[in-house]
C-alpha positions in Angstrom: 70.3 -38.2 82.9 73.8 -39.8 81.8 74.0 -43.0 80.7 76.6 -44.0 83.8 73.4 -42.9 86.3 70.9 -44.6 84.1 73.6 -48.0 84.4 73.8 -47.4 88.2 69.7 -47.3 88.5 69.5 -50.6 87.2 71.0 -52.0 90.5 70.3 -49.0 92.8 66.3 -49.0 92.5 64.9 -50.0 95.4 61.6 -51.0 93.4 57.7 -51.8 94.3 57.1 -54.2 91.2 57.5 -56.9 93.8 54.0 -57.6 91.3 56.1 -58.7 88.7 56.3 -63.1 88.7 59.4 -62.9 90.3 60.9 -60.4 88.0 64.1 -58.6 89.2 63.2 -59.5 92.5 66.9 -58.6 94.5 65.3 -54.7 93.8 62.3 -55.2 95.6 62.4 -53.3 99.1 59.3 -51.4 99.2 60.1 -49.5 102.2 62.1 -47.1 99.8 59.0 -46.0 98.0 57.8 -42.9 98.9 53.6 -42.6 97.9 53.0 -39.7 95.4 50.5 -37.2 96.1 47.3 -37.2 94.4 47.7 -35.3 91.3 45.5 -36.9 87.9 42.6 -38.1 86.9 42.9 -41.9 87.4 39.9 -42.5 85.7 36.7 -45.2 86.3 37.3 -47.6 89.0 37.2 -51.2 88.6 35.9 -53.9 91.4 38.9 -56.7 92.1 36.2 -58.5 90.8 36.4 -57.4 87.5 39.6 -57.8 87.4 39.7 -61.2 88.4 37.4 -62.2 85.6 39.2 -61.0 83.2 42.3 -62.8 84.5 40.5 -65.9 84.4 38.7 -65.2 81.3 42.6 -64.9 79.9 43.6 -68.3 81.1 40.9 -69.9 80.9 41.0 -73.5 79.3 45.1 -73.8 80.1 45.6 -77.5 80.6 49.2 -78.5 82.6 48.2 -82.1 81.1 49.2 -81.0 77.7 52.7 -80.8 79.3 55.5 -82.9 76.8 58.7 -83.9 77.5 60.7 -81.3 74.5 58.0 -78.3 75.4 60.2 -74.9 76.2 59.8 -71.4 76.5 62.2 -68.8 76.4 61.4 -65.2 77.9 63.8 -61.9 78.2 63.3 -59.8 81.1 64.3 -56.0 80.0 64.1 -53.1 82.1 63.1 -49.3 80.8 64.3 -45.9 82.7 62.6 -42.7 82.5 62.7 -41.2 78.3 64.9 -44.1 77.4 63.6 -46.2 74.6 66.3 -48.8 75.1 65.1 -51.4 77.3 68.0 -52.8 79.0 68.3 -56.6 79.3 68.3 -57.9 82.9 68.0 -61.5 82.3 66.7 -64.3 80.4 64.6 -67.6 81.2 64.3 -70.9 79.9 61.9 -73.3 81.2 61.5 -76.5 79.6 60.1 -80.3 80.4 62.5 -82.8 80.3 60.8 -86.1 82.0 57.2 -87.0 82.2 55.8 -90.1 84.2 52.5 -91.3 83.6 50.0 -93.5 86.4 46.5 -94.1 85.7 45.2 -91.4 87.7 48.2 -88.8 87.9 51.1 -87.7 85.9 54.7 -86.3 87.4 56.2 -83.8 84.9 60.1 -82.4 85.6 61.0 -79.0 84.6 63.9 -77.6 84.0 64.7 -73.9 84.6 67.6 -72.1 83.2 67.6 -68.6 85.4 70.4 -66.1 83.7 70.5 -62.3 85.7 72.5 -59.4 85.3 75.2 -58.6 87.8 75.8 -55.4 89.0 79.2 -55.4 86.5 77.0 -56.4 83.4 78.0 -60.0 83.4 75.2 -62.6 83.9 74.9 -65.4 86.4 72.8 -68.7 85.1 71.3 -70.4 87.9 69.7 -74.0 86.9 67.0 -76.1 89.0 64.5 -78.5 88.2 61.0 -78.6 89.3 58.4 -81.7 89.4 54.8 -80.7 89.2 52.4 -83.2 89.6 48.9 -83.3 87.9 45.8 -84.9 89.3 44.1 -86.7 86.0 40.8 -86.7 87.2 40.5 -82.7 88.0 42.7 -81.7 85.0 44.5 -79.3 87.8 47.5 -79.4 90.4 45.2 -80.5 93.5 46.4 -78.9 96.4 46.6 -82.7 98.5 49.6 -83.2 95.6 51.4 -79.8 97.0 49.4 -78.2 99.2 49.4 -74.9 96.8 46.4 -73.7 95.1 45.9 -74.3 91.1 47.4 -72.1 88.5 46.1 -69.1 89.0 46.9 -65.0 88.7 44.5 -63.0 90.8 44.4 -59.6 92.6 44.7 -60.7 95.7 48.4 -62.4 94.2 49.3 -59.1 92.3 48.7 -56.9 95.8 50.5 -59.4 98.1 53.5 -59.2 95.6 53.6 -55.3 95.6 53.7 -55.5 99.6 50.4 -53.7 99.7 50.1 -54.2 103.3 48.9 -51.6 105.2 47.3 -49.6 101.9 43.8 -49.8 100.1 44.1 -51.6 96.8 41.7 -50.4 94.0 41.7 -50.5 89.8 41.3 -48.4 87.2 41.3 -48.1 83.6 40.9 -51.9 82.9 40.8 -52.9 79.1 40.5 -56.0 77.1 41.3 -56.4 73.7 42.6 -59.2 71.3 45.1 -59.4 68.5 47.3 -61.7 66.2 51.1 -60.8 66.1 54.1 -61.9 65.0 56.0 -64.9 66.9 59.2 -64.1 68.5 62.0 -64.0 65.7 63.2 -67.3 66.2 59.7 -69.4 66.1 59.3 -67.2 62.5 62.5 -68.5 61.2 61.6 -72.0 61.9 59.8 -74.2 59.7 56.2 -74.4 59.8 56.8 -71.4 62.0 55.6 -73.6 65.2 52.3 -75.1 64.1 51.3 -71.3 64.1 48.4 -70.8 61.2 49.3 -67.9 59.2 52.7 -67.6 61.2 50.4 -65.6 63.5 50.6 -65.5 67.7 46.7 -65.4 68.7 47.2 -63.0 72.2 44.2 -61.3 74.2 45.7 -58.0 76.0 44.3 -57.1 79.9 45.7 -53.7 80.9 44.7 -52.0 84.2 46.4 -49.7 86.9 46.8 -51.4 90.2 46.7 -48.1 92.7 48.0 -48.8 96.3 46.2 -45.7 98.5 48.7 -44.8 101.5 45.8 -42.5 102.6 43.1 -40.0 100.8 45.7 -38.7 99.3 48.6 -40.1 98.6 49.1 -43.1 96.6 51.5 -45.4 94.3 50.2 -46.2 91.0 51.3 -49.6 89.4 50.4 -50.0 85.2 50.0 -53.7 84.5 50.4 -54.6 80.7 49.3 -58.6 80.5 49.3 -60.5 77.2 48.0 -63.6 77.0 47.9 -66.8 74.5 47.0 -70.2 74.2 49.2 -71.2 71.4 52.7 -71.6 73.6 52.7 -74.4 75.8 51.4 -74.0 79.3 54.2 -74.8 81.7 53.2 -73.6 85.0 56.1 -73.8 87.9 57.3 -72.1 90.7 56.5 -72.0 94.7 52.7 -71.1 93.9 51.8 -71.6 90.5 50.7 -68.3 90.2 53.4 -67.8 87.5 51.2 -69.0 84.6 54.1 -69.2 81.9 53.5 -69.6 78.4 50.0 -68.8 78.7 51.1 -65.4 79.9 53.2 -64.2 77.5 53.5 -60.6 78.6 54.0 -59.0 82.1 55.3 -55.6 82.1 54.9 -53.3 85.1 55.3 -49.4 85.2 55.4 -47.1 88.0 57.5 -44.2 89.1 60.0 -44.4 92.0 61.4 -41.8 94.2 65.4 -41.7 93.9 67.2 -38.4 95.7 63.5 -36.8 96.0 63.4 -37.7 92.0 60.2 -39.1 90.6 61.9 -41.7 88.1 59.8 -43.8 85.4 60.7 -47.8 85.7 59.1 -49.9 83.5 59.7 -53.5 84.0 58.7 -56.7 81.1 59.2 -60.2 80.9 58.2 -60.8 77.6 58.1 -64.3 75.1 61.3 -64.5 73.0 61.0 -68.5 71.8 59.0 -71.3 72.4 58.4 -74.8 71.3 54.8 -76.6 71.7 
C-alpha cells in the first residue's frame, strides 16, 4: 500500500474502536464494519467477570482526593496501518488541575483539558475546556447525588457499549496479567528527581484480552485490548462518565481489522503516557 492510501485511511476508516476512551472518535461509524468469518483458534474464553476483576484489580486504590492544583498529564494518541511500523500521530492531550476548593465534607477540583487532533490536511485543531469534578470526602469517590454518573470505573459492560455491540454476543479470550517497571516518558527522565520515581522506574501492571463481538455462529469482529496500568501518575479522572480513568490508565491501545473495498485492513489504535507531573 502507498503511503498517499495509507495518509487517506487515517481519515477514511470508518472504525469499530468506538472502545477506545474517546479516541479518534469522528471515525467511529460501526455500520461500515463488515464481521469476519470464523477462521482461528481464538483460544480459552473468559467470563466478563473475569475481566472485570482484573480491571478493578488494576485501579484499585485510585484516589480523585489526591487531585492538586499543578497535577498534569500529557498522552499522544498514534494510529498504526496494516505492516507499517510508524505509528502516525493523530493527536495529543493535556489534562491538568488548575483550581481546587476545599469544604469540610467535599472538595470541587477544575480541570483543564487541552484536546489537539489531526485534520484531514495534517494540521491540528486544539480544542480547550474545563471540567469541575466534585469529590464526596466521606466515600473517597464521585457520589453519583454530586453528578448523577457512576464512580470511576472501566468495565465490560463500558468497553462493549463503546464498540456499538448492540445486537452481537460479547465474549473474551486470551486475558493476561502481568506487571513490570519501565522507563518514564522521555520528558519525566530528563527532569530532576525524575518525578519522585524510585529508580527512575514507571511501576505498570499490563491486562491484555480480546474483546470478540459474535454477529452469529459464525461470523464475528475481534477487538485486541492492550491496557497498562500505574499508580505512580496522578489520577485525574474527567469526562461525561468517568469511565476514562486517566493517569491511572496509562495505556489503551485497540487492534482490529477493518473491511475497506472488500480489504481486510489492520488498525491499531493507542493513547499512550508521554508526560506527567504528580
Amino acid at each position: 500500500m502507498g503511503l498517499g492510501v495509507s495518509v487517506r485511511l487515517l481519515h477514511s476508516l470508518h472504525f469499530l474502536l468506538a472502545v477506545t476512551v474517546p479516541l479518534l472518535l469522528t471515525l467511529l461509524l460501526a455500520g461500515c464494519m463488515k464481521a469476519t468469518e470464523k477462521k482461528e483458534d481464538l483460544g480459552p474464553e473468559f467470563a466478563a467477570t473475569a475481566i472485570n476483576a482484573a480491571l478493578a484489580r488494576a485501579t484499585a486504590g485510585a484516589d480523585p482526593l489526591q487531585m492538586a492544583i499543578g497535577q498534569y498529564l500529557d498522552t499522544d494518541e498514534t494510529r498504526v496501518i496494516l505492516n507499517n511500523s510508524v505509528a502516525t500521530t493523530m493527536g495529543a492531550r493535556r489534562v491538568e488541575v488548575i483550581d481546587r476548593q476545599d469544604t469540610t465534607d467535599k472538595a470541587k477540583v477544575t480541570l483543564r483539558i487541552s484536546k489537539a487532533t489531526r485534520q484531514e490536511d495534517g494540521t491540528f485543531e486544539t480544542v480547550v475546556t474545563e471540567d469541575s469534578v466534585a469529590i464526596d470526602k466521606t466515600t473517597t469517590t464521585i457520589p453519583a447525588s454530586l453528578r448523577a454518573l457512576p464512580p470511576p470505573t472501566l468495565t465490560v459492560a463500558t468497553l462493549a457499549a463503546r464498540a456499538n455491540a448492540a445486537g452481537s454476543t460479547t465474549k473474551f479470550y486470551h486475558l493476561q496479567e502481568s506487571d513490570a517497571s519501565i522507563d518514564p516518558p522521555v520528558p519525566v527522565k530528563a527532569r530532576a528527581g525524575c518525578g519522585g520515581l524510585s529508580g527512575c522506574q514507571l511501576p505498570v501492571h499490563y491486562v491484555q484480552f480480546d474483546m470478540v463481538l459474535w454477529k452469529d455462529d459464525v461470523n464475528y469482529q475481534k477487538i485486541s485490548i492492550d491496557f497498562a496500568f500505574s499508580h505512580a501518575t496522578p489520577f485525574l479522572p474527567f469526562g461525561a462518565d468517568f469511565n476514562q480513568l486517566s493517569g491511572v490508565l496509562i495505556t489503551d491501545c485497540r487492534s482490529t481489522y477493518v473491511t475497506v473495498d472488500g480489504r481486510n485492513i489492520y488498525v491499531r489504535d493507542c493513547s499512550t503516557l508521554a508526560d506527567f507531573k504528580k
